[in-house]
N, C-alpha and C positions, 0 to 999 in steps of 0.2 A: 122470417124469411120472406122476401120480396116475392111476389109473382113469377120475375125474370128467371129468380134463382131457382125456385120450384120447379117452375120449365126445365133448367139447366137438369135438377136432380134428376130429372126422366130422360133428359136427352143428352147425354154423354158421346154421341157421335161413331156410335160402335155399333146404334142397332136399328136398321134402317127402318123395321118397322113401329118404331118409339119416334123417330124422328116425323115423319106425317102424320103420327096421333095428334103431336105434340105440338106440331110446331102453329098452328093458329094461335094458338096461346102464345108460343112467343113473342110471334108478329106484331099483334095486338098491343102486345104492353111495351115494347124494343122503348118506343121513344118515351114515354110515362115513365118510367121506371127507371129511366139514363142516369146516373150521377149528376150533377149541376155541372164539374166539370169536363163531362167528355165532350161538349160542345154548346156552349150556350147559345149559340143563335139559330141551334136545328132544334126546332119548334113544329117542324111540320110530320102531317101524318102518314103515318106507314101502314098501309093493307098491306095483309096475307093476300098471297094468291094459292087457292089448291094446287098441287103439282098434278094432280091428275084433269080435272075439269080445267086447267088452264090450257090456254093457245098460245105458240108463240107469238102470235101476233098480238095477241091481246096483253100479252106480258111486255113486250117491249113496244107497245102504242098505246100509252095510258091514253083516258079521256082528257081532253086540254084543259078541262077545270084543276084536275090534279095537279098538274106540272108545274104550276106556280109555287114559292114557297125559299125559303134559308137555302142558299147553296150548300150543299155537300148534305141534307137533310133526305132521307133516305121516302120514298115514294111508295113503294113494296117489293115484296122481298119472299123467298121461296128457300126451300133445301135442295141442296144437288147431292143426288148418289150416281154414281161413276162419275164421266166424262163430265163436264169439264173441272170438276173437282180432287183436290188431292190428297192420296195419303194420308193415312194419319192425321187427321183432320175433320175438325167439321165447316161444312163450307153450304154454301150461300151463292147464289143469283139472287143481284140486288138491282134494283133500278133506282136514280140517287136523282138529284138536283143539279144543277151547273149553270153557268151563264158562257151566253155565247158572246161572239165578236160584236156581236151587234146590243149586246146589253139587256138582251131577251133570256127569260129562264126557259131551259133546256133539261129534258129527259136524258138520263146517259147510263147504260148498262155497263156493267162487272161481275166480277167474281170477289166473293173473301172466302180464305180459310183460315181457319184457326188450329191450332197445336191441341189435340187431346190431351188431359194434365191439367196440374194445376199452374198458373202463371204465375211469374217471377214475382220480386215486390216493385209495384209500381207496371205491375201489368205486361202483356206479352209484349215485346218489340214489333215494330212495325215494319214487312217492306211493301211499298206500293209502285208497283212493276208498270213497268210503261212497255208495251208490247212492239214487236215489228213489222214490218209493213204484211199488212197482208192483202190490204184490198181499199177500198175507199164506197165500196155495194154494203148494206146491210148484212147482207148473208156471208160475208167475211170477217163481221164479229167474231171474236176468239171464245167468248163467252157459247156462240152457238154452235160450237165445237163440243158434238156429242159422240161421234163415229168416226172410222177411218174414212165415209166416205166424206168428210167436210173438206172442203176444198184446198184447205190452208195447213193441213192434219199434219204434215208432213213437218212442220215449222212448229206450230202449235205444241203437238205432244214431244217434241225435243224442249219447248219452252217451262212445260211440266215437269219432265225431267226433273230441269234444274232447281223449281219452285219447291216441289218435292225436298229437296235436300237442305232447304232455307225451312219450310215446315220441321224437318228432323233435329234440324238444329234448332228449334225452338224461336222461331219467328212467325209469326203470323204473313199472313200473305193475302193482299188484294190489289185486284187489276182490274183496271176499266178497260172499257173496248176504245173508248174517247166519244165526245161529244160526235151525233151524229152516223154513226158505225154499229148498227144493227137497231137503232131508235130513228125518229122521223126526225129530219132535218138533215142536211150534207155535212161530210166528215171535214173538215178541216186539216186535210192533211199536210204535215209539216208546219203546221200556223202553230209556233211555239206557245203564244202565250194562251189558245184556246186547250193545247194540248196538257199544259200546267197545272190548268185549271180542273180539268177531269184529272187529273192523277192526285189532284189534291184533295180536289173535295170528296174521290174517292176513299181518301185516308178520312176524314170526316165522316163519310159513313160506314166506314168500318168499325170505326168506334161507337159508332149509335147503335149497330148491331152487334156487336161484343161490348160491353164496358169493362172486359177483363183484357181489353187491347188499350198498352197505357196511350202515354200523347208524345213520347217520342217515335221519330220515325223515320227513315233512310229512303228517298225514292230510286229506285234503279230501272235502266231502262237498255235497251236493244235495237242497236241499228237507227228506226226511228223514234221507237221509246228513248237512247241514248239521249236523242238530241230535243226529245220531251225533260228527259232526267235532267238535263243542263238547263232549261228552263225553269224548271222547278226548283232546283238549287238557287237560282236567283229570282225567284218571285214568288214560291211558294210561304214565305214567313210571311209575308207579309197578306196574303190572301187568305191565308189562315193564323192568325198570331196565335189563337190558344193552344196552335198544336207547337213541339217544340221540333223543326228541322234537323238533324245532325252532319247532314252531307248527303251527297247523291253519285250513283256509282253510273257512270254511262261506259256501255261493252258497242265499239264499233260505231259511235254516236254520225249519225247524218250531218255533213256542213260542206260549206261552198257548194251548195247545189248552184246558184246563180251564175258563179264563175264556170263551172263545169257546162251548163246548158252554154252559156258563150261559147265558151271556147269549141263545142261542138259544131256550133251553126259554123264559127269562123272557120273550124276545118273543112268544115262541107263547103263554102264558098271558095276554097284555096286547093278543093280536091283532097285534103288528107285527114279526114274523118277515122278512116280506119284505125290510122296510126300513132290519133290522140287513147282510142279508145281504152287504153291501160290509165290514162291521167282521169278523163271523165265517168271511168265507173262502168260503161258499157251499158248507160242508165236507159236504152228506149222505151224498156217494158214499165220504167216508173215513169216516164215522163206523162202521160195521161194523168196518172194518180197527180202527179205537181201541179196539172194545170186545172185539174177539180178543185184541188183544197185553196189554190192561187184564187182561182173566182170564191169562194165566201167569205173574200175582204177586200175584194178589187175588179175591176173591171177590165176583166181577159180575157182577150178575142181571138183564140186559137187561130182563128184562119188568116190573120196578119201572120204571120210566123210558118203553119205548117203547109207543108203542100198539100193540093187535094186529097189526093188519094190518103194521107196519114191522118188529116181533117177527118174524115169517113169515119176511122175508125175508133174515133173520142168516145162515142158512147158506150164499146165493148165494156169499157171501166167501169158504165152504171151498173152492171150486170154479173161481172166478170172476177176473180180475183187472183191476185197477183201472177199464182202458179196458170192459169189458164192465161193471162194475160200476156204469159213467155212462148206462147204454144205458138206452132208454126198457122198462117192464116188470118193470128191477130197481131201483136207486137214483135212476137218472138223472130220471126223472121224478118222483119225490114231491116234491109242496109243501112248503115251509118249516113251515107248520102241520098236516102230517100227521104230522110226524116223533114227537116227545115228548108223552107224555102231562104236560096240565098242571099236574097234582099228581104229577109221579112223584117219585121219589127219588131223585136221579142224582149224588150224591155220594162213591159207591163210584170212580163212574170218576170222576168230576173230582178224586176226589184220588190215585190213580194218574198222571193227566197232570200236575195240577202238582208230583204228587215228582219227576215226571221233564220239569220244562219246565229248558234249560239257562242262560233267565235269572240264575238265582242261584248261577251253580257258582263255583266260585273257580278260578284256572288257574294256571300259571307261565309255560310258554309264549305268544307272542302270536297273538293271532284275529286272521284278516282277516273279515270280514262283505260280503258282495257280494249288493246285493238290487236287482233290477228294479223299479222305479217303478210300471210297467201290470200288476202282479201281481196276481190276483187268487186263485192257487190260498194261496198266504201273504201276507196281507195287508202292504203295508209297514209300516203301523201295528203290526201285531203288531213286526217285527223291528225299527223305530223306538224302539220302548217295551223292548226287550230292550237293546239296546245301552245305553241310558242308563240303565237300572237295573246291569247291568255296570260302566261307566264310574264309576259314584255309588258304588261298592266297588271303585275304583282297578285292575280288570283293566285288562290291557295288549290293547287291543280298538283297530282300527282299522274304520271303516264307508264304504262306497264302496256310492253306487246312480247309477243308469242311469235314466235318463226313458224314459217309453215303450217299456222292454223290461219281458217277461211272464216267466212262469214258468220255462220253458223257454228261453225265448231269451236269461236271464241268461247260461247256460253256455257261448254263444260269443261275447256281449259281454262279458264280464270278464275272458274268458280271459287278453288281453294284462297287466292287472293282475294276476291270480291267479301268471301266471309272473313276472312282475317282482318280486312279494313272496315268491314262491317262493325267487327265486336268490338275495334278497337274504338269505334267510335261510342258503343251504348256502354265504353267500360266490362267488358265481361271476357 
């Protein structure tokens, strides 16, 4: 018996004080001990952190020596009891590898959990969840959702929920926060192919920390996770080839933000902002978020575009997360016609968004699309118009929506579908 397994014998995921005796031991050996095939190029090393003498900060700010190393190669790693871990389950706060836009390796925190039981043959299935928008500040990691009081709690623990029920059904489950989003360095928000890449190499160290998690695996994602998942279906095989892709399931997927931000300014210039506001999403509390993730691959100069006073308030985002972001004071309150100025220049970001809207991506794998009818934070129109521009370049794209369910409440109406295309796809 392996070292790993030995660990395993003591720590079954059932008794929480076997799980801190034990888990150093784990830590220590996770990557020594890996099969040859759960990833041959994660070579690098993984410290234990105590869950008691650790800090957050010290947890998600490795020393800069460390962070070098094989993408998706796990950095260190801890046990979570309760929050933000699920069910039935033994689960993990991991801090992993990535590479950023700029070609730099990057720190990036998540979560795994794993199914109590034995696993199938050829290992537990994999989904690796790409989350929705919650923030673009560190402290809006979903990972650092421990209480009601987390700012995001609201979104977060209905996203458990569902994860929950993907656990029960014998799937494994890990989610990154993405590059940037509760680690040092800026979130790259909506930058599809940075987002791809955390969601991938999180499955990559999923598997260095379970090797009972096989190398097939489904990405799915939400809202902006969606429009991560759609990325990943088309770029994930190839940034990871050992692992094996089988499709990606995106609920409510983000697209034509670019066209929508036009179309916005253009109604404010023509006085009818208001009355686009059912076509463009009602987006002013995400706009901030768009123009943060737009700068860590371009050069966006918010005050070409916005008026002073909405200028002002760019920085609440450093600080802030989405739900606070909607509150009256900050975003939540500006008129449609405060936002842009009517001559500004706003084509710096509108063409960051549509290099990264995932209408046009080409994939192998098949997309499920699952969009709520009553949706208004993603328009259906928008995901309507993506699907058939996809379909008109022969992707393997399937579209399921729901009447009368909203944003949010997609994620436990489609569920029952989401898992049906699921199993259909690992055969089970």
């Amino acid at each position: 018996m392996s070292d790993i397994e030995a660990t395993r014998a003591r720590l079954p995921g059932r008794r929480p004080g076997l799980i801190a005796a034990a888990f150093a031991s784990l830590a220590s050996t996770v990557v020594a001990v890996a099969p040859s095939h759960a990833n041959p190029v994660s070579t690098g090393h993984a410290t234990p952190v105590s869950p008691v003498a650790d800090t957050e900060r010290s947890f998600y700010t490795p020393p800069e020596n460390r962070v070098p190393g094989p993408h998706g190669s796990v950095i260190q790693l801890r046990p979570l009891i309760g929050d933000p871990g699920l069910a039935g389950a033994r689960n993990y706060l991991v801090l992993y590898r990535s590479i950023d836009m700029q070609g730099a390796p990057v720190a990036v925190s998540g979560t795994v959990a794993v199914p109590e039981g034995t696993p199938p043959p050829g290992g537990w299935p994999l989904i690796s969840w790409a989350h929705g928008t919650t923030g673009v500040a560190d402290g809006c990691a979903p990972s650092r959702d421990t209480s009601a009081d987390f700012p995001a709690h609201d979104y977060t623990s209905l996203v458990r929920d569902v994860q929950a029920q993907w656990i029960a059904a014998g799937y494994a489950v890990a989610q990154t926060d993405y590059q940037g989003l509760g680690t040092p360095g800026p979130h790259g928000y909506l930058i599809g192919a940075a987002e791809q890449r955390a969601v991938t190499d999180m499955a990559r160290a999923a598997r260095q920390i379970e090797p009972e998690i096989g190398t097939r695996w489904v990405a799915v994602g939400h809202s902006q996770g969606g429009q991560a998942a759609i990325f990943a279906d088309a770029q994930a095989q190839q940034w990871a080839p050992e692992l094996q892709l089988l499709g990606a399931v995106a609920l409510a997927p983000a697209s034509h933000q670019g066209m929508g931000l036009q179309a916005s300014q253009q109604a404010t210039t023509i006085g009818a902002a208001k009355a686009l506001a059912p076509i463009t999403g009602g987006a002013t509390s995400f706009l901030p978020l768009l123009i943060r993730g737009a700068q860590t691959v371009a050069d966006v100069d918010p005050a070409r575009f916005l008026t002073p006073a909405t200028a002002s308030l760019l920085t609440l985002a450093d600080v802030g997360c989405i739900g606070q972001l909607r509150e009256p004071g900050q975003w939540g309150d500006l008129k449609p016609d405060e936002v842009f100025s009517p001559t500004g220049d706003i084509s710096a970001l509108t063409r960051v968004l549509n290099e990264n809207d995932p209408s046009t991506l080409s994939f192998g794998p098949p997309l499920l699309v699952l969009q709520g009818r009553a949706d208004t934070t993603v328009p259906p129109l928008a995901t309507d118009a993506m699907v058939v521009q996809q379909r008109a370049a022969n992707q393997p794209v399937e579209y399921r929506t729901y009447p009368g369910v909203d944003h949010r409440g997609v994620l436990a109406a489609s569920y029952a579908d989401a898992l049906s295309w699921v199993n259909s796809r690992f055969g089970r």
